[in-house]
N, C-alpha and C positions, 0 to 999 in steps of 0.2 A: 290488667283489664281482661276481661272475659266474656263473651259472646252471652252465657246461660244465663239465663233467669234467676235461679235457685239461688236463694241467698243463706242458706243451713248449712254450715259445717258442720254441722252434727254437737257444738257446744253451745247452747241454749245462753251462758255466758258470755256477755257478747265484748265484756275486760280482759284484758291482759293475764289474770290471777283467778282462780277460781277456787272452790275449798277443797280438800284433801277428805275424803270422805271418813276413812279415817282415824285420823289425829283429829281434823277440824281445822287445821294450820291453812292457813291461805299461801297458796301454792303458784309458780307458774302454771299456763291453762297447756305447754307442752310439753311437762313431766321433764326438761331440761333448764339451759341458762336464760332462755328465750320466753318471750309471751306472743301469741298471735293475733292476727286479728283478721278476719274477711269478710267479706259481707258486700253489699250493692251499694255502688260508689254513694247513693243517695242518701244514705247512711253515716256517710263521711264529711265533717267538716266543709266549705269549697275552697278555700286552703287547701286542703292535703290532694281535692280532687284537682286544681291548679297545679301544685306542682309534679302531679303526673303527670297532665296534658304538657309541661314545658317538657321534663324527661323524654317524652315521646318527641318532641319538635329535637329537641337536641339531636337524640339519636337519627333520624330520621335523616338529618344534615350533613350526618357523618357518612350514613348509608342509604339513601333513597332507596335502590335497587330493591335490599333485602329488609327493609323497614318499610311495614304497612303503613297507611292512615288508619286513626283511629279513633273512637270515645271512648273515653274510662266509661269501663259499667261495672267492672266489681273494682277492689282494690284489699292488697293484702301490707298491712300493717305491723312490723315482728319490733319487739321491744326485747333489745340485750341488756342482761343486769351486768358481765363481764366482759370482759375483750378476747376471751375464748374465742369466741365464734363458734361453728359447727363443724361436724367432719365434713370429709367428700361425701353427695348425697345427689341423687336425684330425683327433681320436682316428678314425683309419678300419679301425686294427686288429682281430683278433679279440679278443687280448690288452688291447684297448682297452675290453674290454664290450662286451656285446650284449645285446637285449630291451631291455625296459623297465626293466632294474635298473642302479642308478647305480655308480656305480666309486666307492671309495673311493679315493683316491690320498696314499699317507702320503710328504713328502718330508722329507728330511736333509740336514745340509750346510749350506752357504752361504746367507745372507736371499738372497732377491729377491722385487720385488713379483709377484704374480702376478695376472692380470686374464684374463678370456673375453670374448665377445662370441657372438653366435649370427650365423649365415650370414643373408644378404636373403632367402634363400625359406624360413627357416625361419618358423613358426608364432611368433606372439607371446609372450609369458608375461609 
């Protein structure tokens, strides 16, 4: 979720796959194992916008203190073709969330484990 308006990621493709300019081969739209999606929740199935708003009520239960309330208003959607995953990475985009409101992140596609860690200067929790 995310406060802004903006619903451009800067990929006019609004699928998973885009062309390869080129070959012509149709390609992931993140030049990796992965396909993206972002955009204003409104945009989104209410399906997928439900099961953000549950993800939020979960978390929320586990941690009131540091879990805001909130409304899905954007939502970011990533489609695995492998069980790779990704490396260590941090979200530094716009698209990535900003403020204080947490992203939901719905993924599809292929298991992998998925695990965080916080940076050495960040703040405890």
């Amino acid at each position: 979720s995310n406060d802004d308006d903006d619903d451009d990621d800067g990929d006019k493709n609004r699928g998973f796959y885009t062309t390869d300019k080129q070959t012509g081969n149709r390609i992931l739209n993140t030049g990796e194992n992965r396909g993206r999606i972002y955009d204003k929740a409104s945009r989104f199935p209410n399906k997928a916008i439900s099961i953000c708003d549950e993800a939020v009520s979960v978390a929320r239960s586990l941690d009131e203190a540091c879990m805001p309330t909130m409304k899905c208003t954007h939502a970011l959607l990533n489609m695995y073709t492998t069980s790779d995953g990704i490396c260590w990475h941090r979200d530094i985009y716009e698209n990535d969330g900003k403020s204080d409101h947490p992203v939901v992140n719905l993924c599809i596609g292929a298991s992998c484990k998925f695990a965080f860690k916080h940076n050495e200067n960040d703040d405890e929790r």
